[in-house]
N, C-alpha and C positions, 0 to 999 in steps of 0.2 A: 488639432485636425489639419490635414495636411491640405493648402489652397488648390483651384483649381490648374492654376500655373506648375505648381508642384507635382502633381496626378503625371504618371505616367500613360502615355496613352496603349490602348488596350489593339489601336490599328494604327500601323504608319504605312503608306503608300507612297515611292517620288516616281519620277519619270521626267523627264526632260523633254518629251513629245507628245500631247494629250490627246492627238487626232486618232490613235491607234482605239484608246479606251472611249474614247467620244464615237466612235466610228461604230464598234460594238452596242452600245447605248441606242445611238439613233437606231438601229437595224432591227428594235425590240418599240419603238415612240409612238405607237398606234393606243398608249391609252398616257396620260402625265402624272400618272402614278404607280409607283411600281414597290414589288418587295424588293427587300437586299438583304442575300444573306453573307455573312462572311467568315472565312476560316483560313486555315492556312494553306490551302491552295488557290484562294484568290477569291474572287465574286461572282454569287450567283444570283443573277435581277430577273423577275419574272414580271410579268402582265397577264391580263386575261383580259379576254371581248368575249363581252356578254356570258360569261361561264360556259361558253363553249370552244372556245380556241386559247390557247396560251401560247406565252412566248416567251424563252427565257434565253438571257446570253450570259455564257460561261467565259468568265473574263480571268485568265490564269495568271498567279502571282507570275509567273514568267516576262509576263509584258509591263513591270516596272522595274526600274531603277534599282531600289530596294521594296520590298513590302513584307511586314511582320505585323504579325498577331498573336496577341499573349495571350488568347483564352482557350483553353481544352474544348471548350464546345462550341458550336458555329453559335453565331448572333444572327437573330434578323428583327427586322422593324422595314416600318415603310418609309419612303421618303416621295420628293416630289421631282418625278426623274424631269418634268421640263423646267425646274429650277436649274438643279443638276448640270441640263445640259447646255443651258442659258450660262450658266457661272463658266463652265468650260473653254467656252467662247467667248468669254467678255473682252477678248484683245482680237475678237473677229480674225483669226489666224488656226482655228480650231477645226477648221472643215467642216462647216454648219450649214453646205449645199445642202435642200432636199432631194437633187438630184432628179430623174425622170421616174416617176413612178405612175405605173398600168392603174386604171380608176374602170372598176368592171360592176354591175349591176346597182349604181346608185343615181343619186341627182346629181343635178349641175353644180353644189356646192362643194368647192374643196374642202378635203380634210388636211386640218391641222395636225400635224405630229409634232409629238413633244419636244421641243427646244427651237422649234421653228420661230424665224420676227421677220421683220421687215425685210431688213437687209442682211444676207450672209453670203459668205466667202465660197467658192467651191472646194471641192474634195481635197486639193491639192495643196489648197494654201495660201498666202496673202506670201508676193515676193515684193521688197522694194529692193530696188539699184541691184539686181539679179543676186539677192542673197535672199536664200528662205529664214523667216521667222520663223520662230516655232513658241510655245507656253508650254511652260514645264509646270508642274504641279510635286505640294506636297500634301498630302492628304490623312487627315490624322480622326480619330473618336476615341472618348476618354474612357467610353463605356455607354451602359444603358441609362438613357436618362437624358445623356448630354447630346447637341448636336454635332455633324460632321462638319470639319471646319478642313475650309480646303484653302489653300494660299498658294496663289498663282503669280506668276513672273512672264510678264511679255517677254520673249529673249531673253538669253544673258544678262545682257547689264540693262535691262528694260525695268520699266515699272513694277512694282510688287502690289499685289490685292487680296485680301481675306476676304471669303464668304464664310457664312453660317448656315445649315440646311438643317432644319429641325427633323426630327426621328422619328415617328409614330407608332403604337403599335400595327402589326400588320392584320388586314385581313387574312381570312381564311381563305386559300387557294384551292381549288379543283385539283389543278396541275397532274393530272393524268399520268402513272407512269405507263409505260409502251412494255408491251411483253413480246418477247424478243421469240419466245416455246412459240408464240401463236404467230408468228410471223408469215406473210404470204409472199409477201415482194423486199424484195431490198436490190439494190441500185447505185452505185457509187457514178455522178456524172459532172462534167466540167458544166461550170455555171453557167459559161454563156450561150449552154446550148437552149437551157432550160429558162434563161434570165430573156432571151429572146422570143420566145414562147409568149412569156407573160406580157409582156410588152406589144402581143398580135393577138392576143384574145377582144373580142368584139365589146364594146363597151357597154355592150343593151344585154350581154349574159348574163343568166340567174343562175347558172350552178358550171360548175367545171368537172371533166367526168375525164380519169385515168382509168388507161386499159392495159395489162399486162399480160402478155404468152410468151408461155415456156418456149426454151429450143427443142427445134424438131414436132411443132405442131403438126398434126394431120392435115394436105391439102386437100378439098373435097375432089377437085378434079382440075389437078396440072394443067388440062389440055386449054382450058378455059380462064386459067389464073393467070395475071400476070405476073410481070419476072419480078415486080419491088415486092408482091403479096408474098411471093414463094421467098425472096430470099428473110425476108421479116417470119414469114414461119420457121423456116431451116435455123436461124441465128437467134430467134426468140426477140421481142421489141417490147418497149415502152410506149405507150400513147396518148397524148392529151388532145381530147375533144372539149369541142365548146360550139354555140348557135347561138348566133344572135338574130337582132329584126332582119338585118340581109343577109344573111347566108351562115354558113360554119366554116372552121375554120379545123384545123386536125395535123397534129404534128407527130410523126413516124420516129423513133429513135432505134435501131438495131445495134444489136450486141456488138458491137465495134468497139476496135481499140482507140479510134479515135471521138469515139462518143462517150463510152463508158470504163471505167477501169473494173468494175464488176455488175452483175447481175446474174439472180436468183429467183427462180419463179416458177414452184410446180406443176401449176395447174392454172388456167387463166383466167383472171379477174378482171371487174369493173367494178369501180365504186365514183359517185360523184360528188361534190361539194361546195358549199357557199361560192358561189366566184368573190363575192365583196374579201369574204378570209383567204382564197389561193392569192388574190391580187397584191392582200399585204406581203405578201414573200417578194414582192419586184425591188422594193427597198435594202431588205437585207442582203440581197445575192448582186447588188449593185456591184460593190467590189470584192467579191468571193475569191475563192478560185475551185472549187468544188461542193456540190451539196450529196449527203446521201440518202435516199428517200427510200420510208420502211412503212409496209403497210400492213396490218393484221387480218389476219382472217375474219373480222367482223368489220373491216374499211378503215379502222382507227388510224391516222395517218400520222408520222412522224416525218419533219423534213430536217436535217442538221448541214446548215450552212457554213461551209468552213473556209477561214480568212487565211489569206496566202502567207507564206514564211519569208521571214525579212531575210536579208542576205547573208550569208553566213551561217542561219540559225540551225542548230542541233535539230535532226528530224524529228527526236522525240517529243521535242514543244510544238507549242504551239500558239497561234497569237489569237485563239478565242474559238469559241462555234457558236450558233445562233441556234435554236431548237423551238419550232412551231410543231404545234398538234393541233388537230382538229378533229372531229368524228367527221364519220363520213352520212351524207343524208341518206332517210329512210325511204319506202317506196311511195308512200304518202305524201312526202316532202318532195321528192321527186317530180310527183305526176303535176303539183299545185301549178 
């Protein structure tokens, strides 16, 4: 019987830069355990809050070194992503800012997200004597059963560390798919319009509430409207409202080229939802460069957070998307 040193492993992942993969991880850290499934186009890690909101980042073999897997059908199990993301980071060069993240309808206690400590680095990175470190990873599983054993190197000629992250099996996920037939809205827009947004919604809001009209809505009467209503009717808009203890707040986006790369909207809608779960998206669109938000004709909301293309990169890759669903509240949950 062949040892475990002998055993081929069944996933090898390298990369030379782990801020990319860690960067997607954190964007998803709102619960320290997550599924992972894996196949030959890379990983796909979910979460769920409270069986109503999930999150899952699609991490494409594209964004490593090398990465193969030798089994015809996806694997998954669970693991403990703020181990994970802790192991990632163990040479503090890994980008394990939490960054500025919106805190909307709770108490004064921060939330912890998974891979957060004491002390960590920002986004960018730990520079000494103006050269960038960086922690390269090789990442391996022998199969079901076994743990994933990840072995990291500070720099080049830096220290080397094995961890070990036990495997478990996975719970059973909600994970809602989004039907695309029943679609009301969809939206392609540059992050920072919407990452700004999040960032001014009032911190004493109970629910955040999106409004969307088609182009070429009906004015009731020009003579009386103003010029930003009429030109948002004519061009069709997106809108997020919010109220808090002092006032509300309401942010206009029309179909511009410098707002939006697309929009689609028959007929016009309002749906509203948890502020505590829109607030989670301020994390992941931190360093985006686009999100596309699709909403169903029953409010079911999909947001796909998409990480900008390193330099050079073939258009047709890509360095991940981040994917938040949530229902949207009923009129019960509404009025509370």
């Amino acid at each position: 019987m062949a040892s475990e040193r002998d055993k081929v492993p069944v996933l090898v992942a390298e990369t030379d830069d782990v801020r990319p993969f860690a960067r997607l991880l954190r964007g998803i850290g709102l619960k320290h355990h997550a599924s992972m499934t894996i196949s030959g186009a890379g990983f796909e890690v979910t979460v769920e809050e409270a069986r109503s909101m999930s999150a899952t980042a699609w991490v494409p073999a594209n964004l490593f070194t090398e990465f193969t897997f030798g089994d015809d059908e996806p694997a998954c199990f669970e693991i403990s992503l703020d181990a994970l993301l802790q192991s990632l980071n163990i040479f503090g060069n890994a980008g394990g800012g939490a960054g500025v993240v919106p805190s909307v309808g709770g108490g004064s206690k921060k939330r912890r997200w998974a891979g957060e400590g004491e002390e960590r680095d920002d986004e960018d990175g730990w520079r000494a004597r103006g050269r960038e470190r960086r922690t390269g990873m090789r990442l391996t599983w022998l199969g079901t059963g076994y743990p994933l054993s990840i072995l990291l190197r500070d720099d080049a000629k830096g220290p080397v560390t094995n961890c070990e992250l036990f495997t478990l099996e996975p719970d059973e996920l909600v994970n809602q798919a989004f039907d695309e037939a029943n679609r009301s809205v969809y939206l392609i827009m540059k992050s920072a319009w919407f990452r700004d947004a999040l960032l001014d919604l009032p911190p004493s809001c109970q629910r955040v509430t999106f409004r969307a009209r088609p182009q070429g809505e009906t004015v009731a009467d020009s003579r009386t409207t103003s010029v930003r209503a009429r030109k948002l009717a004519e061009s069709g808009s997106f809108s997020i409202f919010a109220e808090g203890d002092f006032g509300t707040v309401q942010f206009d986006y029309p179909y511009d080229a410098e707002v939006m790369d697309a929009f689609e909207c028959e007929e016009a809608v309002t749906f509203s939802y948890h502020a505590s779960h829109v607030a989670l998206l301020g994390r992941a669109v931190q360093h985006s460069a686009k999100i596309c938000l699709q909403i169903e004709t029953t409010g079911f909301l999909s947001v796909q957070v998409m990480m900008p293309l390193s330099e050079n990169q073939p258009p047709e890759l890509n360095n991940g998307i981040l994917d938040f669903k949530m229902n949207a509240l009923d009129e019960e949950e509404e009025d509370e």
